[in-house]
C-alpha positions as CSV (number, residue, x, y, z in Angstrom):
1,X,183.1,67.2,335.3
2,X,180.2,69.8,336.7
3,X,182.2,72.1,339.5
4,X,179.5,70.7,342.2
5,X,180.3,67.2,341.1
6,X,183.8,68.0,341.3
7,X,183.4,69.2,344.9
8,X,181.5,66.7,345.9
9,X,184.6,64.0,344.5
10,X,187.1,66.4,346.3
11,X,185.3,65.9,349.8
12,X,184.7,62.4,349.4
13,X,188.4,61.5,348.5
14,X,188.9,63.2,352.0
15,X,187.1,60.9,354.0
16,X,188.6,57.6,351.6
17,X,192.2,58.6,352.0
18,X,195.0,57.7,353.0
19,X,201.0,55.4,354.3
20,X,200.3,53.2,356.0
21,X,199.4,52.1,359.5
22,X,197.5,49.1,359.8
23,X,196.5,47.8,363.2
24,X,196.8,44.9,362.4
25,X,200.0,42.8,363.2
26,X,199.9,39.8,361.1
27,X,202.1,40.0,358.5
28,X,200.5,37.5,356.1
29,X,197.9,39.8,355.5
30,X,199.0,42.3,352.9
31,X,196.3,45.3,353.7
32,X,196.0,48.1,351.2
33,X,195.7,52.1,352.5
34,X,194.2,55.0,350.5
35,X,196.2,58.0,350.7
36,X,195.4,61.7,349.8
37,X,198.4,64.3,349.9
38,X,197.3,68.2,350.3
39,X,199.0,71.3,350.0
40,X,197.4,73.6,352.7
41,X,197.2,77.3,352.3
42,X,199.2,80.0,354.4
43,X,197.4,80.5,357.8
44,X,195.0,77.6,356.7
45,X,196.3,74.5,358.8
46,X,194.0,74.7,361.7
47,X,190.8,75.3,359.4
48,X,192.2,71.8,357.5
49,X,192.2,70.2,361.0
50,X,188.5,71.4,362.1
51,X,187.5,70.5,358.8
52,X,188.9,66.7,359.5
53,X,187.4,66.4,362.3
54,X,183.9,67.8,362.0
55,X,183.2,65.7,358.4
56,X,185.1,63.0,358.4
57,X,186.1,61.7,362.3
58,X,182.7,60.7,363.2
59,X,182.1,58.6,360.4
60,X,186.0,57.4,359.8
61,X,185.5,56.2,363.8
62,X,182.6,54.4,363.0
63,X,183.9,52.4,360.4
64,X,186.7,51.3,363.0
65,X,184.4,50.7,365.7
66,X,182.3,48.0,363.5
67,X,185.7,46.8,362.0
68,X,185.2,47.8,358.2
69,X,189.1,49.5,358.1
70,X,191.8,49.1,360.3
71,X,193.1,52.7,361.0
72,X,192.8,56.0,359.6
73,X,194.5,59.1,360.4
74,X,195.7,62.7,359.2
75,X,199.3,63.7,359.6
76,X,201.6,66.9,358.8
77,X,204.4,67.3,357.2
78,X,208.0,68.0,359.8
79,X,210.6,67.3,357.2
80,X,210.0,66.2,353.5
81,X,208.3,67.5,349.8
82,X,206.6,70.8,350.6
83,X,204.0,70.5,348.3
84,X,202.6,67.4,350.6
85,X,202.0,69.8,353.6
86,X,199.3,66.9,354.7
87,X,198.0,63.4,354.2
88,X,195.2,61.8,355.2
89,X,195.0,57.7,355.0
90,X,192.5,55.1,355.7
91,X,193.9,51.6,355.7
92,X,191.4,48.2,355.2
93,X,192.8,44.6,354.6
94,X,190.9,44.8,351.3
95,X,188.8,46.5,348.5
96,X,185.6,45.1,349.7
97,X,186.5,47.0,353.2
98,X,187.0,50.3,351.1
99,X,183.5,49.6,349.4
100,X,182.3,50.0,353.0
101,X,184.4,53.4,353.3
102,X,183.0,54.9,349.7
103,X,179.5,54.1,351.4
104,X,180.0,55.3,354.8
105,X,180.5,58.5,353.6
106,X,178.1,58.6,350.3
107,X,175.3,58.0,353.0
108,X,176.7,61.0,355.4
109,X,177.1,63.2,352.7
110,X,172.9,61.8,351.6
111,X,171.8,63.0,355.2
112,X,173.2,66.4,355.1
113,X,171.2,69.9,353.8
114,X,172.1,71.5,351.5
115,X,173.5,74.2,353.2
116,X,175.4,71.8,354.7
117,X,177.4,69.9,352.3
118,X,178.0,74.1,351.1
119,X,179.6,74.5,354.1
120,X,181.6,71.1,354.3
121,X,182.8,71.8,350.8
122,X,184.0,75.3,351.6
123,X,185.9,74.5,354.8
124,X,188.3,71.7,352.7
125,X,188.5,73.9,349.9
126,X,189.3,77.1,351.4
127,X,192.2,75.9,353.6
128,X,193.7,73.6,350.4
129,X,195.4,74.6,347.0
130,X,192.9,71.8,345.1
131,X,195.2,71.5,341.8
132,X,198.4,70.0,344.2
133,X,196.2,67.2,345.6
134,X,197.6,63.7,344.5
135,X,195.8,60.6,345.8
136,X,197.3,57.1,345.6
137,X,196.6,52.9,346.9
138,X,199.2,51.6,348.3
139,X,199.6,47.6,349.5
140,X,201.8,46.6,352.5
141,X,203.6,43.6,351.7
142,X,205.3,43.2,354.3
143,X,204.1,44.7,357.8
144,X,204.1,44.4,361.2
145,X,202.3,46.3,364.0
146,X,201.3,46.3,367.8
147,X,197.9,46.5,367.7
148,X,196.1,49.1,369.9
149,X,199.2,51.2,369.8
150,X,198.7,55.1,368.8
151,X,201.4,56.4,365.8
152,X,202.8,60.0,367.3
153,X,204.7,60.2,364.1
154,X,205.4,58.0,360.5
155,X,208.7,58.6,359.2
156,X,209.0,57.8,354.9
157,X,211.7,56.5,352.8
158,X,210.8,56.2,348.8
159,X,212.6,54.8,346.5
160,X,212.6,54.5,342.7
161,X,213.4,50.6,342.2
162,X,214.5,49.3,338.8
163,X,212.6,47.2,336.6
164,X,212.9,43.5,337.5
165,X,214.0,44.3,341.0
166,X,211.3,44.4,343.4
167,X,211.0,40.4,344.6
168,X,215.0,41.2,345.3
169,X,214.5,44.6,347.5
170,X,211.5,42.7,349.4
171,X,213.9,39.9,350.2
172,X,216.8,42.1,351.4
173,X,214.1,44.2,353.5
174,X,213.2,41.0,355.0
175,X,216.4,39.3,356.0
176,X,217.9,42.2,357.5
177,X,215.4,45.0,357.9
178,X,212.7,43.4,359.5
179,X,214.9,41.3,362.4
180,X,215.8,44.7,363.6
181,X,212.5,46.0,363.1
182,X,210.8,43.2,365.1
183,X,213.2,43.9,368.0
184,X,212.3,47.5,367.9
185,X,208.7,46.5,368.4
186,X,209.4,44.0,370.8
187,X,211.0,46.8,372.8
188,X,208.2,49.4,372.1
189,X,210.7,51.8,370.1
190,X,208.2,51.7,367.5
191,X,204.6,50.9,367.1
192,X,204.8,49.8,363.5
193,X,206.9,49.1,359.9
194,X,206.0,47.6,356.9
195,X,207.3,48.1,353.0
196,X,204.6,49.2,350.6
197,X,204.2,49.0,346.8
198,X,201.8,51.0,344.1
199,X,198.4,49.1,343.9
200,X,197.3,51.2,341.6
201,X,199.7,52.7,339.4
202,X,199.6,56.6,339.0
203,X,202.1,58.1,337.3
204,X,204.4,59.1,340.8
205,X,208.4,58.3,340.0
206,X,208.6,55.8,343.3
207,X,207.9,51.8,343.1
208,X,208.6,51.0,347.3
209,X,207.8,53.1,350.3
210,X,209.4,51.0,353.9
211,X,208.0,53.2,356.7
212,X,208.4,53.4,360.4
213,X,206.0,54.6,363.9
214,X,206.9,55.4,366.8
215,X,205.5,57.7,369.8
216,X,208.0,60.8,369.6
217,X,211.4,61.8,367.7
218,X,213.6,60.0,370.6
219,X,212.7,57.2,369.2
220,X,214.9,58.1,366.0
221,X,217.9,57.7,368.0
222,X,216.8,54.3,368.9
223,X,216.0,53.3,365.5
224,X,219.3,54.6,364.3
225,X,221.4,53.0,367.2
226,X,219.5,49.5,366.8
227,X,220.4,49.0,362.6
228,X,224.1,50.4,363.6
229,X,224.6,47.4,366.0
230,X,223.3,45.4,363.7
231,X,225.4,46.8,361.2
232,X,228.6,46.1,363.4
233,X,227.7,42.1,363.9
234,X,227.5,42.0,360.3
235,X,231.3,43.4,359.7
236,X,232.1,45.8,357.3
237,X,233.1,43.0,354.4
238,X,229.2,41.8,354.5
239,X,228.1,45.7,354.6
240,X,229.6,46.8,351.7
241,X,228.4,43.9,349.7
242,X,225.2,44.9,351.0
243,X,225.5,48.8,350.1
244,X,226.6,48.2,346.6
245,X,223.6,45.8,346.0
246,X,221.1,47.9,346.9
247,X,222.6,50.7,345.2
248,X,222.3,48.6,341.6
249,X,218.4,48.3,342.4
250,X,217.4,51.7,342.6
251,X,217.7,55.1,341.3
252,X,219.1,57.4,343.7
253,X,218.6,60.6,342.6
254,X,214.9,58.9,342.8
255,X,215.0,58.8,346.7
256,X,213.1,61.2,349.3
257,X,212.7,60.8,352.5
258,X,209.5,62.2,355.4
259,X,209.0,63.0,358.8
260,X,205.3,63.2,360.1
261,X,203.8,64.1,362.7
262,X,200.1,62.5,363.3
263,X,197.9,65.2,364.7
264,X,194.2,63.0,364.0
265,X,194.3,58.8,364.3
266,X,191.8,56.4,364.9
267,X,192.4,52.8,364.8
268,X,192.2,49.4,367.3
C-alpha cells in the first residue's frame, strides 16, 4: 500500500472504531461495535486525546445526533494488556449504520486542505506506535443498557471458549449472569452489560468478551457484593457444579481481564 494511502486508512479506522456500549437497551437487537486498540507513546496521551477530539468528535456527534450509530467513545487503559494503552469504539445496530460511519468521515476527510489532512495525520501518528494497532467487530448478543446514561468506566473479561461451546456459555450467562445484572441496572450500579462475540474473525486467541459500565470504581464493590449474594441463595452444592462447568468450556490460561476509564463518549 502507497505510505499516504496507508495514512489515510490509519486515520479513517480512527473515526470507524471501536467494546461495546450501545445505547440502546433492547436486548433483542444484537448491535455490532468497531473497535480499534492503540499503543500510545511515552508523554503522548494528551496529544492522542486532542487529536480525538479535534478530527473525529464533531463528525462521531453528528452521526449520533441524526441516529446513524448508537454510541462512540475513546477510553484508557487502568488495569489490563499494556500494549492496548487506548481504544476507541463506535457501536451501530448494523453494517448499513457503519456504511454511514465510513462516509461520514470519507466526506470530512474530502473537505479538508491539504495541509490539513498533513496535519490530522501527524497528530494520530505522532502520539501512537502504528505497528501495535489491532482493530476488531465485535456483536453483542446479549445486552442490556439504560439509555441516556454516560459510561465513567468499562470493565473486560475475555475468555478463550472451546470449540462447540459457545450456545452453552451464552445460556449460562443468561440464567445467572444477566438476573444479577438487570438488578444492578435497575439500581443504577451500572449503566450497561452485555456478552460479545468475534463478527469478524481476526486471528486474536478470545471467542467471548461479557463486559460491564458503571459511573466510578465504587461501583465494583457493588458489582462484586450483588453476584456474592447471589452466589449464597444458590448454596455452595449448585456453585461448584457451576465452577467446574464453566471451567470445561474455556481455556484458562486464555483469560484476561480490563479496567477502563472513558475519557471521550458520545451517545443518546
Amino acid at each position: 500500500m502507497h505510505p499516504r494511502r496507508a495514512l489515510a486508512v490509519c486515520l479513517l479506522l480512527v473515526g470507524l472504531v471501536a467494546a461495546a456500549l450501545p445505547a440502546s437497551g433492547q436486548e433483542s437487537v444484537e448491535p455490532i461495535t468497531w473497535l480499534l486498540n492503540v499503543t500510545v507513546k511515552p508523554g503522548k496521551f494528551m496529544d492522542l486525546e486532542k487529536s480525538a477530539g479535534t478530527y473525529d468528535k464533531p463528525v462521531l456527534d453528528g452521526l449520533v445526533a441524526r441516529g446513524d450509530i448508537t454510541s462512540w467513545g475513546l477510553a484508557y487503559q487502568v488495569v489490563g494488556p499494556p500494549h492496548e494503552s487506548y481504544m476507541y469504539w463506535v457501536t451501530a445496530r448494523d453494517w448499513s449504520a457503519m456504511a454511514k460511519v465510513d462516509k461520514a468521515f470519507e466526506d470530512s476527510r474530502k473537505g479538508m486542505k491539504e495541509d490539513e489532512l498533513e496535519k490530522m495525520m501527524d497528530s494520530y501518528l505522532g502520539a501512537t506506535v502504528a505497528e501495535k494497532e489491532t482493530s476488531a467487530v465485535v456483536r453483542h448478543i446479549v445486552v442490556g443498557s439504560t439509555p441516556g446514561s454516560r459510561p465513567g468506566y468499562l470493565m473486560r473479561h475475555v475468555y478463550k471458549v472451546k470449540p462447540g461451546k459457545g450456545a452453552a456459555v451464552k445460556k449460562m450467562y443468561q440464567e445467572y449472569e444477566v438476573p444479577v445484572f438487570k438488578k444492578l441496572l435497575a439500581a443504577g450500579t451500572i449503566s450497561g452489560y452485555g456478552l460479545a462475540v468475534p463478527e469478524m474473525h481476526t486471528g486474536g486467541d478470545w471467542t467471548h468478551t461479557m463486559w460491564v459500565t458503571f459511573a466510578d470504581m465504587a461501583k465494583i464493590d457493588a458489582i462484586d457484593a450483588a453476584f456474592e449474594e447471589a452466589d449464597k441463595a444458590r448454596g455452595e452444592a449448585t456453585n461448584d457444579a457451576l465452577a467446574a462447568t464453566w471451567t470445561s468450556m474455556h481455556d484458562m490460561d486464555a483469560h484476561w481481564d480490563s479496567l477502563m476509564k472513558v475519557s471521550m463518549y458520545g451517545g443518546k
